[in-house]
C-alpha positions as CSV (number, residue, x, y, z in Angstrom):
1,X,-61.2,219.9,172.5
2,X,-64.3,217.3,171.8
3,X,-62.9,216.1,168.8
4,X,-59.0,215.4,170.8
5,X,-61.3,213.6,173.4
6,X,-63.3,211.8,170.6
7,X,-60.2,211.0,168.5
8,X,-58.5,209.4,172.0
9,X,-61.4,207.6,172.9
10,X,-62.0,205.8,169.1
11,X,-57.9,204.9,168.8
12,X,-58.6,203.2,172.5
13,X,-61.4,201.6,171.1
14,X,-59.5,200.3,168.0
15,X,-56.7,199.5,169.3
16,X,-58.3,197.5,172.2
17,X,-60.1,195.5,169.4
18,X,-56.9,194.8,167.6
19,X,-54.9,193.7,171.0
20,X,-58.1,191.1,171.4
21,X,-58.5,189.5,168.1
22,X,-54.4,189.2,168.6
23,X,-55.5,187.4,171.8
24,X,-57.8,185.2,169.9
25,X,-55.2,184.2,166.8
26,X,-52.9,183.2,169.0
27,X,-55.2,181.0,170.9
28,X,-56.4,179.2,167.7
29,X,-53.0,178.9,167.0
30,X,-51.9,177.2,170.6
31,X,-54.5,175.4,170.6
32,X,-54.1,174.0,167.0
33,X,-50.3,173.2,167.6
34,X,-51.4,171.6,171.2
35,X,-53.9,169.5,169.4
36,X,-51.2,168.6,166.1
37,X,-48.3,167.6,168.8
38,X,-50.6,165.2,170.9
39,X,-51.4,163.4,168.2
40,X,-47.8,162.5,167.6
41,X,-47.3,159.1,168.4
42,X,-43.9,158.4,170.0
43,X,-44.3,155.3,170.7
């Protein structure tokens, strides 16, 4: 039963990583898009 409870908590772990360097790509990426259409000049 230890290693079901250790296997649970390490694919929470990982998988918590993963959903915040997700998070972090597709702020760099927002922000880099944000930043490229401002500097469109419409005028």
């Amino acid at each position: 039963m230890a290693q079901d409870a250790g296997y649970s908590t390490e694919t929470v772990i990982v998988t918590a990583l993963l959903v915040i360097m997700g998070i972090a790509v597709i702020g760099i990426i927002v922000g880099k898009v944000t930043a490229k259409a401002s500097g469109i000049d419409l005028g």
